[in-house]
KEBADO-989504 format. One record per residue (C-alpha): x, y, z; residue in three letters. Coordinates in steps of 0.2 Angstrom, whole numbers, padded with zeros to 4 digits, always signed. Each point is the difference from the previous one (the first is absolute). Example, Ala and Ser with C-alpha at 12.3 -4.5 7.8 and 13.67 -1.06 7.14 Angstrom:
KEBADO-989504
+0062-0022+0039ALA
+0006+0017-0003SER
end
This chain:
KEBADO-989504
-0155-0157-0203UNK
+0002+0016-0006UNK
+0015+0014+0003UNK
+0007+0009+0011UNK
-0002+0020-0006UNK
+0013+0007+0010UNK
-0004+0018+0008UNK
+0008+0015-0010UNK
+0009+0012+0012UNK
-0001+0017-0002UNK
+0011+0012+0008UNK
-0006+0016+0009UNK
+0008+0016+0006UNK
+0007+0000+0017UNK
-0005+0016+0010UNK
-0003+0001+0017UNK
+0006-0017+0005UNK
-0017-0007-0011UNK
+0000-0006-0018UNK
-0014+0011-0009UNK
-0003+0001-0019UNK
+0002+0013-0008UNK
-0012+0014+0003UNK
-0003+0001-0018UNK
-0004-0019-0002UNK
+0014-0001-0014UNK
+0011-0014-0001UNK
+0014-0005-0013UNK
+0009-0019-0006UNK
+0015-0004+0006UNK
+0007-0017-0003UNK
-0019-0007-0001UNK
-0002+0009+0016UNK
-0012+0014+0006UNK
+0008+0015+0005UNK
-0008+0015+0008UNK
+0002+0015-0010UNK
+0001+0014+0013UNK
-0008+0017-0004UNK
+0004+0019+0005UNK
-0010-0002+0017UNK
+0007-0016+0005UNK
+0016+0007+0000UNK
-0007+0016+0013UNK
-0007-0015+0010UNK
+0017-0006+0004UNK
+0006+0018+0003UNK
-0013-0002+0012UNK
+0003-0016+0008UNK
+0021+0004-0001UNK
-0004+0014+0010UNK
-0011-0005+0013UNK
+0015-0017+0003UNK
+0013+0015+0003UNK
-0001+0003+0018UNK
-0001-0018+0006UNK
+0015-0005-0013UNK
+0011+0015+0004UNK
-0003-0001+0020UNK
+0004-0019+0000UNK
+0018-0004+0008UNK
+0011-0004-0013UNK
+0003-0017+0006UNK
-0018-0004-0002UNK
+0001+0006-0019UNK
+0016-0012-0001UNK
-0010-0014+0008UNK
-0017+0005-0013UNK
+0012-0002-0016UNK
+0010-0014+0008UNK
-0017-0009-0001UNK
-0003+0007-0018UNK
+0018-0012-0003UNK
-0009-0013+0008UNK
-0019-0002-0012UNK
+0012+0006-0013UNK
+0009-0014+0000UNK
-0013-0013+0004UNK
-0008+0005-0016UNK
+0015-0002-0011UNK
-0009-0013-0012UNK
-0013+0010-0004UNK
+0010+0016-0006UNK
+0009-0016-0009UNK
-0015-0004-0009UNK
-0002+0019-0004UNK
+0014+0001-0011UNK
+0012+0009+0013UNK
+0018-0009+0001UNK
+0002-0011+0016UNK
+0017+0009+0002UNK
-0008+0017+0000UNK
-0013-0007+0013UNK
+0014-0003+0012UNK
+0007+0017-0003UNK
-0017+0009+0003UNK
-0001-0013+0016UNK
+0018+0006+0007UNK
-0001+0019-0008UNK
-0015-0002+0014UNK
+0009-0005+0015UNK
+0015+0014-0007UNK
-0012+0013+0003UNK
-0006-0007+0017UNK
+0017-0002+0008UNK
+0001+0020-0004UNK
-0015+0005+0010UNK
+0005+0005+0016UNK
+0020+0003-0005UNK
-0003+0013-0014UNK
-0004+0014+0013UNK
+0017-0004+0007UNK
+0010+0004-0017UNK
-0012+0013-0006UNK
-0002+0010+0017UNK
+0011+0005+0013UNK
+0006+0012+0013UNK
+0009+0015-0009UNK
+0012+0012+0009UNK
-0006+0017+0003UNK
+0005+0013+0008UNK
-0007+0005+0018UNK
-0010-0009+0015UNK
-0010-0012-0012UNK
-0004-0017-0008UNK
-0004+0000-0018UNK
-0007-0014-0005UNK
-0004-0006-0019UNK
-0012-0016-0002UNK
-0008-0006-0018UNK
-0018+0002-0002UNK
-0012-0007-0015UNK
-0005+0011-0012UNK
-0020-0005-0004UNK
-0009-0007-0010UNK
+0012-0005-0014UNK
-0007-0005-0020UNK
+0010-0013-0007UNK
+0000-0004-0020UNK
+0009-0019+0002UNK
+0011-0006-0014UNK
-0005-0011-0015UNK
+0014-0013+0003UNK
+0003-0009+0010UNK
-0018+0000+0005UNK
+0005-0007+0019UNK
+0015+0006+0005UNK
-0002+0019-0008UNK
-0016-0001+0009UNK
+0006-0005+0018UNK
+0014+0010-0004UNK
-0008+0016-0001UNK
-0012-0003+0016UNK
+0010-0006+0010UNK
+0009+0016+0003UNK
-0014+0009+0000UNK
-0010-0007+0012UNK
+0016-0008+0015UNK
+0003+0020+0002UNK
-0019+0002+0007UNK
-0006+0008-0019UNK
-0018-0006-0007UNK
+0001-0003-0019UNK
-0012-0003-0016UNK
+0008-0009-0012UNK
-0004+0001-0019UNK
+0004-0018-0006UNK
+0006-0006-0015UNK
-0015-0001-0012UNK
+0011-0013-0013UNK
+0004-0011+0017UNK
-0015+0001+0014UNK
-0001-0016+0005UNK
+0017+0001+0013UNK
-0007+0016+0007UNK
-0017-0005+0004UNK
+0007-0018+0006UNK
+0011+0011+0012UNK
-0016+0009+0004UNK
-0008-0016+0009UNK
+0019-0003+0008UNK
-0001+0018+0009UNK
-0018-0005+0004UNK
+0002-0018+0008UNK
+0015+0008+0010UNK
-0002+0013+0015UNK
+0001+0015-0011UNK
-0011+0012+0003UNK
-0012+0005-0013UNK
+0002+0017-0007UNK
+0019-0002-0002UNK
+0001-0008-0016UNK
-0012+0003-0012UNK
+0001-0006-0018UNK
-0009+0006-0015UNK
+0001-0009-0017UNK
-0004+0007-0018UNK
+0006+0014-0010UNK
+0013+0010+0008UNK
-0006+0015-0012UNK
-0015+0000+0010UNK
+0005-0002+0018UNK
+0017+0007+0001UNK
-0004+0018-0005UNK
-0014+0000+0014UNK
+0013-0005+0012UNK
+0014+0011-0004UNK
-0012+0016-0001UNK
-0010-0007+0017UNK
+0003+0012+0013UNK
+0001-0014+0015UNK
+0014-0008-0007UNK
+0017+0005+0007UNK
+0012-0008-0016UNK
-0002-0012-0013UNK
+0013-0013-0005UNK
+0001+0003-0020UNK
+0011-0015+0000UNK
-0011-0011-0014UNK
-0002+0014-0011UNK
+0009-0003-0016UNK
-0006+0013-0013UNK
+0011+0016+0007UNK
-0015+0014-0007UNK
-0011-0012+0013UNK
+0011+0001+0009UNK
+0001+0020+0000UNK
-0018+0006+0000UNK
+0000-0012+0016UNK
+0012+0011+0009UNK
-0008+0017-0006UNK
-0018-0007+0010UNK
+0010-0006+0014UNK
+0008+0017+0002UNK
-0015+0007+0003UNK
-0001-0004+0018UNK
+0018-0004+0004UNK
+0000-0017-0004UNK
+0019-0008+0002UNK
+0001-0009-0015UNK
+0013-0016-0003UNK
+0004+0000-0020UNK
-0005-0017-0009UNK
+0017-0013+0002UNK
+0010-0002-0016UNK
-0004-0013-0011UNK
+0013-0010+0003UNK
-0001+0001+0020UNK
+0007-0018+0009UNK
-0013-0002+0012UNK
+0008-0015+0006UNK
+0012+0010+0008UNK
+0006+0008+0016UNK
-0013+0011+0001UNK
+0007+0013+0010UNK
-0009+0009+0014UNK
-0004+0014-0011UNK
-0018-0004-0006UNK
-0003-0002+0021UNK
+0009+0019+0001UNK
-0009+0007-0012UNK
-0017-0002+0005UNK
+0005+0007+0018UNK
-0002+0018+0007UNK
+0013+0006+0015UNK
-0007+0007+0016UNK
+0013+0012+0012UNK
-0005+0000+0018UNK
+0008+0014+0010UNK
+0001-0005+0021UNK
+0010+0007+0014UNK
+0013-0006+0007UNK
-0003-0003+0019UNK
+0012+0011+0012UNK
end
């Protein structure tokens, strides 16, 4: 009886809510694995695809976002062994897990802190209320390869923003794992999309895209990088989030100001009734 010859994964993009290879038909080895080496078009495919998830993401109800990363929680956590297996820490799956249901429970309260009533004076209401900002590009932090990762969508996405995230090309295998997590819950496609490879090849086209609205830099650890990637988001008026310090806690509090950030501020004007 001969052996088994077991079945060698290899791990795909994630753009559009679908698992395609790479345009380009490149891949790269990580940890004996397969990994897709995503080119220059495959990042202006997920442009695409981010684009196209806005309005259905940004007109759900906020409670319906808290439910859809609620459930996120839920398959991430029913996976746990096999980010295990990965190499990722079973105490840094737990925090990805709750940093999860953290960002769910703010989903339909932030409008309330963020927004408001303000005084003015005269016969009228003015009303402040939060809106997302677009499509936002995401360049995810080296370690840790989980929790930086959930901890930089997260934010991005309960607010009603669309991202493409640049993962980690020195740690993949927790980003495209997380990939098949979003897919089996009841995320729609287009609202995460994940590109793995060099970030010298896909970031530049995302911070210069003109359909992206801001780009999350916070993975970026050489400071001239760093630079020339704000000079090509300037060109369209990109909001741009500097990479985190090196020695950033991201098993901390994190605060609602990765939520704030990526939020614009619409002021309604209405009259008062006599």
């Amino acid at each position: 009886m001969s052996e088994r010859v077991a079945v060698r994964k290899t791990y795909k993009l994630f753009i559009g809510g679908k698992f395609p290879r790479s345009e380009s038909g490149r891949s790269y080895l990580v940890q004996d694995a397969n990994v897709s080496l995503a080119s220059r078009k495959d990042a202006r495919d997920a442009v695409v695809a981010a684009r196209a998830a806005v309005k259905g993401w940004a007109g759900a109800t906020a409670y319906n976002r808290g439910q859809i990363l609620y459930r996120v929680a839920e398959m991430l956590e029913g996976r746990r062994e096999q980010f295990v297996a990965l190499g990722v820490p079973g105490d840094e799956v737990d925090a990805a897990v709750d940093r999860w249901v953290w960002y769910a429970g703010w989903s339909d309260k932030l409008a309330q802190v963020y927004g408001g009533a303000n005084p003015v004076a005269g016969p009228y209401f003015n009303l402040s209320a939060p809106e997302p900002t677009g499509v936002v590009a995401v360049v995810a932090p080296e370690r840790p390869a989980l929790l930086g990762l959930v901890s930089v969508i997260a934010p991005a996405v309960v607010t009603g923003n669309t991202v493409v995230v640049a993962a980690s090309p020195t740690e993949p295998l927790a980003a495209v794992t997380l990939a098949e997590v979003l897919a089996t819950s009841d995320l729609p496609g287009g609202v995460v999309n994940i590109l793995t490879g060099r970030l010298s090849e896909t970031v530049p086209t995302l911070a210069a895209h003109m359909d992206v609205n801001a780009i999350d830099l916070t993975g970026v650890t050489d400071a001239e990088q760093a630079a020339d990637l704000e000079v090509r988001a300037a060109e369209n008026l990109k909001r741009v989030l500097r990479p985190a310090p090196a020695d950033h806690d991201w098993f901390a509090d994190p605060g609602l100001t990765r939520m704030t950030a990526l939020l614009e501020t619409k002021t309604v004007w209405h009259p008062k009734g006599v």
